[in-house]
DSSP file (Angstrom, degrees, kcal/mol; ACC not computed):
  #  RESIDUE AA STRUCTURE BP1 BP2  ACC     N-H-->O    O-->H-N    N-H-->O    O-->H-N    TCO  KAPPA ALPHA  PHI   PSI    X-CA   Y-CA   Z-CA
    1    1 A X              0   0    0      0, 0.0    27,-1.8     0, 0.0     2,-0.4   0.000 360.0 360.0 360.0 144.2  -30.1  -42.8  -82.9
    2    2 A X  E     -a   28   0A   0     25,-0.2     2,-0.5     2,-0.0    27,-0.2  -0.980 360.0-166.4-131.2 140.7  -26.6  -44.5  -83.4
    3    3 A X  E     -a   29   0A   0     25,-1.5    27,-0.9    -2,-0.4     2,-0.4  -0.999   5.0-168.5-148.9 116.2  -26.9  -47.5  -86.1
    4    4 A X  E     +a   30   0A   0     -2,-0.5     2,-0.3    25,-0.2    27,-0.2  -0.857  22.9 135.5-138.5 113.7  -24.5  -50.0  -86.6
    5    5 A X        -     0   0    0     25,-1.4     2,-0.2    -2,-0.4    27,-0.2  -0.997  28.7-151.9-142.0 149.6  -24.2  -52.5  -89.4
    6    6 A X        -     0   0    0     -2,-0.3     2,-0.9    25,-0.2    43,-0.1  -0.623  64.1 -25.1-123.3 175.1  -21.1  -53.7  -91.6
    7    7 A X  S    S+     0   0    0     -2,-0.2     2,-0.2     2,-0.1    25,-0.0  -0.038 123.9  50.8   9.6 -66.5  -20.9  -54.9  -94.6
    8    8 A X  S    S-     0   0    0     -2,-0.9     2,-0.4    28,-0.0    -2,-0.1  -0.605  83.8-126.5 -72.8 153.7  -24.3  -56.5  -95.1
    9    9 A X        -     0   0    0     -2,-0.2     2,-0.5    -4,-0.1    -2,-0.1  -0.974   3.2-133.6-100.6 111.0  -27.1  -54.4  -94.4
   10   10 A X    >>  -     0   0    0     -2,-0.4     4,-2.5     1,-0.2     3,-2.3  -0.659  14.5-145.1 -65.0 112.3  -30.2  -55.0  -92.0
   11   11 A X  H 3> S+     0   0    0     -2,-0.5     4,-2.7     1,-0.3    -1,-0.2   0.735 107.3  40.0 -33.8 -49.4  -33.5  -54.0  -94.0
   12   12 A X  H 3> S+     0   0    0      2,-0.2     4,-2.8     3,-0.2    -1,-0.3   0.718 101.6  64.7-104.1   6.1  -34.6  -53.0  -90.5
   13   13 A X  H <> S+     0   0    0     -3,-2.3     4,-1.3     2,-0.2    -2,-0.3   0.953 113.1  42.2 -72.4 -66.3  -31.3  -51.4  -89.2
   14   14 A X  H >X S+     0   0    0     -4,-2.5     3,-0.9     2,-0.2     4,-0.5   0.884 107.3  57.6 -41.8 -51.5  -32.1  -49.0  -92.1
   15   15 A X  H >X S+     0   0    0     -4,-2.7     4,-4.8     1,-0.3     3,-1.2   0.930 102.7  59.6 -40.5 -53.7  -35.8  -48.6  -91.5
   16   16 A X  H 3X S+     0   0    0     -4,-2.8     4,-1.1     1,-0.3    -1,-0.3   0.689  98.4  54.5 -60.5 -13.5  -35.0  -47.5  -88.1
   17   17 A X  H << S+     0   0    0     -4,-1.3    -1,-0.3    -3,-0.9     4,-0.2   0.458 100.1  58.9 -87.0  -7.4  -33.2  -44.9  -89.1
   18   18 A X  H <X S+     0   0    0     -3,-1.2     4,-2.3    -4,-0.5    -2,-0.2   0.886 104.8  55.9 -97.1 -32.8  -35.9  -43.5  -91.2
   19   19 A X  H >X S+     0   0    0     -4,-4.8     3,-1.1     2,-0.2     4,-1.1   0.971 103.3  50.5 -47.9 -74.9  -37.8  -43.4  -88.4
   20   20 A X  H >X>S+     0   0    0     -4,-1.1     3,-4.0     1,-0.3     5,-1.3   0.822 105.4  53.8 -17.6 -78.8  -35.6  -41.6  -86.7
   21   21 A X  H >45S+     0   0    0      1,-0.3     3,-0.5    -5,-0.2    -1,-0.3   0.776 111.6  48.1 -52.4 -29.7  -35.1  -39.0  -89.2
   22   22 A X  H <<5S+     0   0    0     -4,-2.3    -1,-0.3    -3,-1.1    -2,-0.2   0.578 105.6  56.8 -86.5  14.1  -38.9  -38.4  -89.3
   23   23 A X  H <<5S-     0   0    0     -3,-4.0    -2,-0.2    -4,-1.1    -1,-0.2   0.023 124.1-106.9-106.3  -0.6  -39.2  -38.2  -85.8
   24   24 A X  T <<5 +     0   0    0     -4,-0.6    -3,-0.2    -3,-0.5    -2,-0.1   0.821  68.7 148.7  75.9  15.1  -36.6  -35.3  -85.9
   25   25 A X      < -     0   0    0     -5,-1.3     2,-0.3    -6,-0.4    -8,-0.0  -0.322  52.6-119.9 -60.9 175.4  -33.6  -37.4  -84.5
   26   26 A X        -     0   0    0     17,-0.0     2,-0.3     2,-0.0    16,-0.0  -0.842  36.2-156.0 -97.0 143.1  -29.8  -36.9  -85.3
   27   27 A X        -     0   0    0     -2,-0.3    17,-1.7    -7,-0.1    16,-1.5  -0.994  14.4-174.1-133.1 141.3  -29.0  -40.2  -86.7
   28   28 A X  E     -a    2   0A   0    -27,-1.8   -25,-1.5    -2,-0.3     2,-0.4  -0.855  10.8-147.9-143.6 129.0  -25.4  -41.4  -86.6
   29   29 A X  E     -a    3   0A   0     -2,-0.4    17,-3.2   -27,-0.2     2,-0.3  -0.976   8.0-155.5-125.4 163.4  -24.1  -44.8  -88.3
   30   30 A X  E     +ab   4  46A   0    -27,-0.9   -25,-1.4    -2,-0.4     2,-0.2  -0.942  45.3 123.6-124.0 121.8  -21.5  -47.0  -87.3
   31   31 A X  E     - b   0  47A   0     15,-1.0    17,-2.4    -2,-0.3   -25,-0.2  -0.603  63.2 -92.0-160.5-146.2  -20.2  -48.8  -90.4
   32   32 A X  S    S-     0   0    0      1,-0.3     2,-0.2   -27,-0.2    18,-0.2   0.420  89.9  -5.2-153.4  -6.9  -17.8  -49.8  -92.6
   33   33 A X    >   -     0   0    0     16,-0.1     3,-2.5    13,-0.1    -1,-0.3  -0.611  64.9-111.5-169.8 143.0  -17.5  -47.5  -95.3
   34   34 A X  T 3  S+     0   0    0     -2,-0.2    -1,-0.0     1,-0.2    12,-0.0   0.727 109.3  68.9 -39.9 -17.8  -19.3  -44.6  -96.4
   35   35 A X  T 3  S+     0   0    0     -3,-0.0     2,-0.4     4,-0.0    -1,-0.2   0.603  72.6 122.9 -83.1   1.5  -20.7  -46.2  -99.5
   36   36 A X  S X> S-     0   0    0     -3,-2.5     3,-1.6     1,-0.1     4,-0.8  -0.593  70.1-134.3 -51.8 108.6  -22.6  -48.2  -97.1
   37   37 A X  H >> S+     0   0    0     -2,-0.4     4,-2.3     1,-0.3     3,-0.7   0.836 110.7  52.9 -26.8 -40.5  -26.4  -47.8  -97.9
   38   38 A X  H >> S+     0   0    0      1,-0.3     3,-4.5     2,-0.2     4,-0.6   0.986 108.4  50.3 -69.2 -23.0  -26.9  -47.3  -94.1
   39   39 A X  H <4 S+     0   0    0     -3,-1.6    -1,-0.3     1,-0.3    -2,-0.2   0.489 104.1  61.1 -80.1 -12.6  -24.2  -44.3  -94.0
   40   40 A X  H << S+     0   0    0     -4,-0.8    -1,-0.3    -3,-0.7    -2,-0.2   0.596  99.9  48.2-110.6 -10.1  -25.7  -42.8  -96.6
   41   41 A X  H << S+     0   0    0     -3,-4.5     2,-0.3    -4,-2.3    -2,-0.2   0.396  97.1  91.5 -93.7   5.8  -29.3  -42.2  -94.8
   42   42 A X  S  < S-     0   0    0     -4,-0.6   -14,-0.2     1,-0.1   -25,-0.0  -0.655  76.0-137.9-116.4 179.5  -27.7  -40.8  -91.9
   43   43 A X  S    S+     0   0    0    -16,-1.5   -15,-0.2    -2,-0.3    -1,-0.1   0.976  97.2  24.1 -99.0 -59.9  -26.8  -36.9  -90.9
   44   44 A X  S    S-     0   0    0    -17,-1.7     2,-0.2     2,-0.0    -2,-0.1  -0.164  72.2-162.9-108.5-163.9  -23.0  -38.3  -89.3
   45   45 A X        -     0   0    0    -17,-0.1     2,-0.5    -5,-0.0   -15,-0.2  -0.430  13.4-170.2-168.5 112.4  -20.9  -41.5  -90.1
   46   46 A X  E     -b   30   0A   0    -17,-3.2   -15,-1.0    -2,-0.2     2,-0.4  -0.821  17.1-159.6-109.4 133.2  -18.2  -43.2  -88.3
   47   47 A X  E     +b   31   0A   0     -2,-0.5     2,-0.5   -17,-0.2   -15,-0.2  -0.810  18.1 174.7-110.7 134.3  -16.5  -46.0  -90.5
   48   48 A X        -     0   0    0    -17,-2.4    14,-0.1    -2,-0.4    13,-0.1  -0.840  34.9-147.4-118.6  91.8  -14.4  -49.0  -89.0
   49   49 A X        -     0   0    0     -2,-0.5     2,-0.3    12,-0.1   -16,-0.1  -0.170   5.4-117.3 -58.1 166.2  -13.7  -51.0  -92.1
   50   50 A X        -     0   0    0    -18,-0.2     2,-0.3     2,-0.1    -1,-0.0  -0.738  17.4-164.4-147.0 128.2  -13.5  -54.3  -92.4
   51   51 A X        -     0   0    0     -2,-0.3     2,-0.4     0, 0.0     6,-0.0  -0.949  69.4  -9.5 161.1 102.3  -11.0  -56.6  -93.3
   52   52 A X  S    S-     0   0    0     -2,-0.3     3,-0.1     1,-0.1    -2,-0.1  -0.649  73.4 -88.2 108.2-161.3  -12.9  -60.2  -94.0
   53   53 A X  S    S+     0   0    0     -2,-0.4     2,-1.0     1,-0.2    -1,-0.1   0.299  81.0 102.6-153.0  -4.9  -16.0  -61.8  -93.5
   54   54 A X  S >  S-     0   0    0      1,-0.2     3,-3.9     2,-0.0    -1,-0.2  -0.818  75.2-120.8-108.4 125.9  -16.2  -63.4  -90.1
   55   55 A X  T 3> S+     0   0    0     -2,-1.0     4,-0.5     1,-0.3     3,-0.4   0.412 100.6  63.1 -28.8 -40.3  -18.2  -61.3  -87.8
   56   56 A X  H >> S+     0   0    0      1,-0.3     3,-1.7     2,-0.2     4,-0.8   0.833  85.1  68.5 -84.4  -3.5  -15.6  -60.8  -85.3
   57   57 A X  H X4 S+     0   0    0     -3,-3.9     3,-0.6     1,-0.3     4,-0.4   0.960  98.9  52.0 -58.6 -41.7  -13.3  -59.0  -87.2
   58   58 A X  H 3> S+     0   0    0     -3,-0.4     4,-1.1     1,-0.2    -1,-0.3   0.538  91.0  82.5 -78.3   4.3  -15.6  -56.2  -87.3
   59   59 A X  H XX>S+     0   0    0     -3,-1.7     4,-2.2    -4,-0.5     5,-0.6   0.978  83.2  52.4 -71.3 -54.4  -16.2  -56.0  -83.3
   60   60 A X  H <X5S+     0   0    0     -4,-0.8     4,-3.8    -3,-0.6     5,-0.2   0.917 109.3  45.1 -68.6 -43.9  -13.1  -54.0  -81.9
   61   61 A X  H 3>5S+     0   0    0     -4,-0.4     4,-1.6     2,-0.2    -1,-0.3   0.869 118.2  47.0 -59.6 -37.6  -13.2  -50.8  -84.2
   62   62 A X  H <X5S+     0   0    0     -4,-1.1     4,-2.4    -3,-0.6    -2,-0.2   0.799 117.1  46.2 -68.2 -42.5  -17.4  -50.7  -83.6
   63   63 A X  H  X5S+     0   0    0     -4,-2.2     4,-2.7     2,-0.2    -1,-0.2   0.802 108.1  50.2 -47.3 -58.0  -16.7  -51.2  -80.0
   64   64 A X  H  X<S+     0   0    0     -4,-3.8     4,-3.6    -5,-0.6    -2,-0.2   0.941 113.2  53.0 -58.2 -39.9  -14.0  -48.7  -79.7
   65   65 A X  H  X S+     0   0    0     -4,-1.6     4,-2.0     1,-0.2    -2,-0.2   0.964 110.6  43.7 -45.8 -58.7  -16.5  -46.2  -81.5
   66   66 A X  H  X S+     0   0    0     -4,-2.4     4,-1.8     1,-0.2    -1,-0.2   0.777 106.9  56.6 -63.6 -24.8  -19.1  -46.7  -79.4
   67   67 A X  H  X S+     0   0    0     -4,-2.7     4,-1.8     2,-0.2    -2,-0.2   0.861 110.6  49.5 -76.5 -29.4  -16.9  -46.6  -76.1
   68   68 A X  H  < S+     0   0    0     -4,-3.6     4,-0.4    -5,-0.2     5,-0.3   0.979 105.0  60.2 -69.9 -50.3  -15.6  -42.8  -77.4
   69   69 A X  H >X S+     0   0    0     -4,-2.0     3,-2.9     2,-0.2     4,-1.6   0.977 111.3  34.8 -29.8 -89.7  -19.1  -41.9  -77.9
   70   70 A X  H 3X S+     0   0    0     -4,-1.8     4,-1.8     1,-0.3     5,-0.2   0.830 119.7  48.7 -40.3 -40.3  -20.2  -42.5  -74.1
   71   71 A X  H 3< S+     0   0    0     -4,-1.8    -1,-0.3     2,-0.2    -2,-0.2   0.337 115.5  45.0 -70.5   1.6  -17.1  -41.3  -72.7
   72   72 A X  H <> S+     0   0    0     -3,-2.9     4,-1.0    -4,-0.4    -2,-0.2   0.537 115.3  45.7-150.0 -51.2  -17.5  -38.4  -75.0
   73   73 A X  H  < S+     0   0    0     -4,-1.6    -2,-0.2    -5,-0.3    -3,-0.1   0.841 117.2  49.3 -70.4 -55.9  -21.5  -38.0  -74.0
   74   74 A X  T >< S+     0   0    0     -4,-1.8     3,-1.8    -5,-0.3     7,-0.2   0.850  96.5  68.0 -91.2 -33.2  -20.4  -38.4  -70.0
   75   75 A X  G >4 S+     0   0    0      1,-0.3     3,-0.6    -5,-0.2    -1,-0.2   0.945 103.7  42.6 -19.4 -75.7  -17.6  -35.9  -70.1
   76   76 A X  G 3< S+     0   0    0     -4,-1.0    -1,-0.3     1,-0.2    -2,-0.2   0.438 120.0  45.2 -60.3  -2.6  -20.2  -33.1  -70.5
   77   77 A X  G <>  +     0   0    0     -3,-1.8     4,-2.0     2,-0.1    -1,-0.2  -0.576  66.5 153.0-138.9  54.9  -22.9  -34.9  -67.5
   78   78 A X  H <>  +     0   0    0     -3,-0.6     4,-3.1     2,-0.2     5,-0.1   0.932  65.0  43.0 -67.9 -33.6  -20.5  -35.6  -65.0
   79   79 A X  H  > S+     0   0    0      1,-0.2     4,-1.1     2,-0.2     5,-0.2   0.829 118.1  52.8 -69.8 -87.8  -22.7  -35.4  -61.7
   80   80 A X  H  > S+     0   0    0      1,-0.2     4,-2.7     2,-0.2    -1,-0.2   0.633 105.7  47.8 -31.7 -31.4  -25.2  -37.3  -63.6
   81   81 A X  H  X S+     0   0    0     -4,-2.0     4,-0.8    -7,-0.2    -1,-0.2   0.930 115.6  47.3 -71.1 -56.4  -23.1  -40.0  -64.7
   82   82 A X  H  < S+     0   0    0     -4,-3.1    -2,-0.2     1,-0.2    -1,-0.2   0.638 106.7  54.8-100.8  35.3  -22.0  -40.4  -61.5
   83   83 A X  H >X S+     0   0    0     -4,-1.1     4,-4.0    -5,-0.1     3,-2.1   0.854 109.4  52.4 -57.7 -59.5  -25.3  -40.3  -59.9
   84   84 A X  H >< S+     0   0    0     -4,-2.7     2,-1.4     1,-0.3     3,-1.0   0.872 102.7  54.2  -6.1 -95.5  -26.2  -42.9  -62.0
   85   85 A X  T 3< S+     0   0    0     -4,-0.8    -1,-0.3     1,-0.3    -2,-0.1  -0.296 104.2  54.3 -71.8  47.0  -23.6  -45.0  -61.2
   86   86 A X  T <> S+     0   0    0     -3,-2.1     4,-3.5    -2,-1.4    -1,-0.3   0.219 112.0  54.5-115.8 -39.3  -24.4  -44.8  -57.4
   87   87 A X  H XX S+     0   0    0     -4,-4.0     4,-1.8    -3,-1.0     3,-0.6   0.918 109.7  34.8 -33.7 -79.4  -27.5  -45.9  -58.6
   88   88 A X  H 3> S+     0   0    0     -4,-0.4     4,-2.2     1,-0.3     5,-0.3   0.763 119.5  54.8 -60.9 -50.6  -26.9  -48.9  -60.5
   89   89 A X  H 3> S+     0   0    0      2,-0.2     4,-1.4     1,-0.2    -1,-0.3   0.885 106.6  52.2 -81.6 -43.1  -24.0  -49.8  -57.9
   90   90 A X  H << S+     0   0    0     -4,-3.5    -2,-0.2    -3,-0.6     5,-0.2   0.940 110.7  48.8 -55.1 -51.0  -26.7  -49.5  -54.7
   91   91 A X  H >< S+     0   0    0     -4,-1.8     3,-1.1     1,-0.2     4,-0.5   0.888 105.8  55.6 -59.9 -26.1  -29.0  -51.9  -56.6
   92   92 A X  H ><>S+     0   0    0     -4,-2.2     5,-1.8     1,-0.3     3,-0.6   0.835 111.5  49.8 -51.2 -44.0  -25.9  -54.4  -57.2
   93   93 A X  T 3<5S+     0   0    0     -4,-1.4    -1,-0.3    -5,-0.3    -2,-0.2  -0.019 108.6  46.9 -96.3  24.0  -25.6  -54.3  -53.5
   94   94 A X  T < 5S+     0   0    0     -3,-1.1    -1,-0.3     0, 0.0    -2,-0.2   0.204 110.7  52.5-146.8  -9.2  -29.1  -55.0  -52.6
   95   95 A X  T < 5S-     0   0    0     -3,-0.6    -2,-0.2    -4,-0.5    -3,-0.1   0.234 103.3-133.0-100.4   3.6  -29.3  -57.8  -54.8
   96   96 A X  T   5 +     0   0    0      1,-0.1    -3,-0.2    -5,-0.1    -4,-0.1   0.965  46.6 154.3  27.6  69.4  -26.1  -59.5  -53.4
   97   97 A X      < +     0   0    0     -5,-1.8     2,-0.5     2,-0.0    -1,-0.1   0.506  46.6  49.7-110.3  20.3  -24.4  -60.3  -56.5
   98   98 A X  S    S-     0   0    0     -6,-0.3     2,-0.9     0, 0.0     0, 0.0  -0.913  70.5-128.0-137.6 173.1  -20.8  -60.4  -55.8
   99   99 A X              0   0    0     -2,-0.5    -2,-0.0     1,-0.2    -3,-0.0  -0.754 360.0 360.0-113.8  76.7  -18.6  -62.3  -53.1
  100  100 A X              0   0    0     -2,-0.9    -1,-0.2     0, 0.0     0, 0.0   0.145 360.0 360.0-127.8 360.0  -16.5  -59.5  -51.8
């Protein structure tokens, strides 16, 4: 489970990670500093600190996290990712959503 909250903390952003952990998950948070309650129930933590108060500030570093994760995740399942994404790209084309 990958769990991401910054500054404030969501009551159920946390819960779910206690699920997790009694469901025998790895649980991973995305946060913004390690003294963060949620970083401090989970087994990894990656912190993009914060600088501010207004919501967007905290987008690019959380973003970036998460985009190394997947890229990171699809590295090791390459025929499956891009099975997937023949998938996903055959329904696009059977739903006529683009003008090319």
């Amino acid at each position: 489970l990958i769990a991401i909250s910054s500054q404030r903390i969501f009551k159920e952003v946390l819960s779910a990670t206690e699920i997790a952990k009694s469901h025998g998950m790895i649980t991973i948070a995305i946060t913004d500093s390690h003294t963060n309650p949620l970083a401090c129930n989970c087994q990894y933590v990656l912190t993009a600190p914060v600088r501010g108060l207004v919501l967007d500030c905290t987008q690019t570093a959380t973003l970036s996290l998460i985009n190394l994760i997947v890229n990171l995740i699809a590295a090791d399942i390459p025929e499956t990712v891009a099975k997937n994404l023949e998938q996903e790209a055959s329904k696009c084309d059977q739903k006529d959503l683009f003008c090319i």
